[in-house]
Residue frames relative to the residue before (quaternion, step in Angstrom):
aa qw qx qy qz dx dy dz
X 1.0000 0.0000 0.0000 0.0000 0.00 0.00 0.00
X 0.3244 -0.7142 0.6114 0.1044 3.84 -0.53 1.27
X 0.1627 -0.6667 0.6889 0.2335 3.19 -1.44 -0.08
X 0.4228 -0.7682 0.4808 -0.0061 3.09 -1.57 1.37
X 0.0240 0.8256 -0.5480 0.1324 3.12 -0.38 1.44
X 0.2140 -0.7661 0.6010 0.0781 3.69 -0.51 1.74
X 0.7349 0.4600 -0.3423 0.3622 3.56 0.03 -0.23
X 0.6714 0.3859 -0.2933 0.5607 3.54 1.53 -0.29
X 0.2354 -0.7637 0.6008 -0.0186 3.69 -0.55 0.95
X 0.0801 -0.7286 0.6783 0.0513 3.68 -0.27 0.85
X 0.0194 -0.7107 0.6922 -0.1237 4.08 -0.52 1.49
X 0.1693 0.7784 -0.5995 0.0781 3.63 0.28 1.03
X 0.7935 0.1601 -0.2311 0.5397 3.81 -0.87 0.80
X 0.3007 0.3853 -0.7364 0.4677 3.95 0.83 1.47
X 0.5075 -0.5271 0.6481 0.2112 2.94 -2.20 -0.30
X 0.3663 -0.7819 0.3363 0.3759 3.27 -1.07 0.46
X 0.3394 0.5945 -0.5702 0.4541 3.73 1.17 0.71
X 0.5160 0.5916 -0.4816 0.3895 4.02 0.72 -0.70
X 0.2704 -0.6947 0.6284 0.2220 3.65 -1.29 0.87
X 0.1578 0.8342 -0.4929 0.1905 3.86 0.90 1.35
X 0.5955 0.6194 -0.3497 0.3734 3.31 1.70 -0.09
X 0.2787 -0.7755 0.4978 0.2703 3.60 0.18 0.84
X 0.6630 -0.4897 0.3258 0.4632 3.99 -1.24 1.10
X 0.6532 0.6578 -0.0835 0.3657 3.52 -0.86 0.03
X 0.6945 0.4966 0.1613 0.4950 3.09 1.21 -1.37
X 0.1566 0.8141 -0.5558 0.0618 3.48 -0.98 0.73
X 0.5479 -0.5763 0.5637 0.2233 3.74 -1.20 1.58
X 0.1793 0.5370 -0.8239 0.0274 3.64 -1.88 1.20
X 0.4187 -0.6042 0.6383 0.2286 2.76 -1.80 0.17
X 0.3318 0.8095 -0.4790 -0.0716 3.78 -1.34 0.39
X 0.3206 0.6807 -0.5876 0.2977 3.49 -1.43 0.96
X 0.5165 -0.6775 0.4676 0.2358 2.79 -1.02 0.71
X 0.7709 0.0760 -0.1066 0.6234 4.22 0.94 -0.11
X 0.6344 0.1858 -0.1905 0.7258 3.70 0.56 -0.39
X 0.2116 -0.7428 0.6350 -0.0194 3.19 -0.95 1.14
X 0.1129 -0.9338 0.3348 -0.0559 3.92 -0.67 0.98
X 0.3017 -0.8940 0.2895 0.1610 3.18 0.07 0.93
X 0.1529 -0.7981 0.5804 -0.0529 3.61 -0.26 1.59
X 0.0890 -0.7306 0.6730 0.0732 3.60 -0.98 1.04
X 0.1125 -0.8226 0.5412 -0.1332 3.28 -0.69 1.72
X 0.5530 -0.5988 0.3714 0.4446 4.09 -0.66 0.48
X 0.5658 -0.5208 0.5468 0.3311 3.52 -1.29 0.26
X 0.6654 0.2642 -0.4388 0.5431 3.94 0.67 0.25
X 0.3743 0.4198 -0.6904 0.4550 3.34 0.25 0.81
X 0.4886 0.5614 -0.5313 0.4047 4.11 0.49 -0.22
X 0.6911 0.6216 -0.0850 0.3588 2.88 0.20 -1.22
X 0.6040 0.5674 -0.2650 0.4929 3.95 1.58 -0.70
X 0.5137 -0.6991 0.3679 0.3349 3.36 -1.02 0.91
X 0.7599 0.4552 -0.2299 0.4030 3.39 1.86 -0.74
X 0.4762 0.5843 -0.3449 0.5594 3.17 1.62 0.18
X 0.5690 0.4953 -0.3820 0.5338 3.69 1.26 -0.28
X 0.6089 0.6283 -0.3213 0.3623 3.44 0.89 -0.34
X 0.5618 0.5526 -0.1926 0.5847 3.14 1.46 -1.68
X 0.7886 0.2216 -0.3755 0.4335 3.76 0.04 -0.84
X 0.6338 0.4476 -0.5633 0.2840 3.81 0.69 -0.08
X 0.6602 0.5406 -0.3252 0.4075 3.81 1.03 -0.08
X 0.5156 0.5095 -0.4291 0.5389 3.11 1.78 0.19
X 0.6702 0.4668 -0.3823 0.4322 3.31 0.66 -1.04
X 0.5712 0.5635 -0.2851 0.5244 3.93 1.05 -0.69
X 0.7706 0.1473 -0.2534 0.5659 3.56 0.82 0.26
X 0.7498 0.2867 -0.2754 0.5289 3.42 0.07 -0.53
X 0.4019 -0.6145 0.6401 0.2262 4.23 0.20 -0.28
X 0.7108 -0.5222 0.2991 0.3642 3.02 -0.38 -1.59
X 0.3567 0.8098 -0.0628 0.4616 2.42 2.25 0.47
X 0.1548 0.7967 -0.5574 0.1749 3.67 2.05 0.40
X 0.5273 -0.6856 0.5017 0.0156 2.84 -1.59 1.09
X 0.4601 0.6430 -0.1480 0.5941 3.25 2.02 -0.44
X 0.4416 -0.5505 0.6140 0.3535 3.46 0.95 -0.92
X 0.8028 0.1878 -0.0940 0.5580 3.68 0.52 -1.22
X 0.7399 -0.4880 0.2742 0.3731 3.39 -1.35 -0.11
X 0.2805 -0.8230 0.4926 0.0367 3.26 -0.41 0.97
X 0.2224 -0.8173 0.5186 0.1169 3.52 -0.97 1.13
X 0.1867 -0.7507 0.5979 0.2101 4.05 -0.59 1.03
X 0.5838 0.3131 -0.6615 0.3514 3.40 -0.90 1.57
X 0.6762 -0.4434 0.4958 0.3168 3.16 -1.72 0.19
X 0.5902 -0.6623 0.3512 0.2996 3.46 -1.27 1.44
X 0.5888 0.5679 -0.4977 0.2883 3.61 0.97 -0.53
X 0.4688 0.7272 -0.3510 0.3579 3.26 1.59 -1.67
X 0.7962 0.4050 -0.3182 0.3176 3.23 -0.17 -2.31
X 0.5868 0.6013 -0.4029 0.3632 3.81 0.99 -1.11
X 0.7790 0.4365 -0.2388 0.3815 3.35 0.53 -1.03
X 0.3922 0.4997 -0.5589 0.5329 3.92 1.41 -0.15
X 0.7867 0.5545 -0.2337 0.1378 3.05 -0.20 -1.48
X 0.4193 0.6885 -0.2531 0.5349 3.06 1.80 -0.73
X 0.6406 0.5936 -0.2126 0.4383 3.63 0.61 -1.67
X 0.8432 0.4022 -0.1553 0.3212 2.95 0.55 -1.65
X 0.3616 0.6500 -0.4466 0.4972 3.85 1.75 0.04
X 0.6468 0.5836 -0.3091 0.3815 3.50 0.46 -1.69
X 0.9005 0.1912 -0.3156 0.2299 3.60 0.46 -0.44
């Protein structure tokens, strides 16, 4: 039994010139060696625990994402499960 998440879009192997980001919407990357590419809503900005994630991105990466795009430091199971959390409220 999976769990079903509509608002989280896993678009691994687009590009980030590709206009795969639906309006609304905004492209991270996460993982810890294979990096993936999760299109997630723009009020997930806006989440106290997603503010976390980007201050530990910004605390590693500066502005410098290695992806080209923004780039999330935790493992992909992790990021799935914040994100999960962050529907609930």
């Amino acid at each position: 039994m999976g769990i079903r998440l509509p608002f989280l879009v896993n678009a691994k192997h687009t590009s980030l010139k590709s206009n795969n980001v639906p309006k609304g919407h905004v492209a991270v990357y996460v993982g810890d060696v294979e990096k993936k590419r999760f299109v997630v809503p723009i009020s997930y900005l806006k989440h106290p625990l997603f503010l976390d994630l980007l201050n530990r991105a910004e605390e590693e990466f500066g502005f410098n994402h290695p992806m080209g795009g923004l780039t999330i430091p935790c493992k992909e199971e992790a990021f799935i499960n914040l994100t999960s959390q962050m529907r609930a409220f």
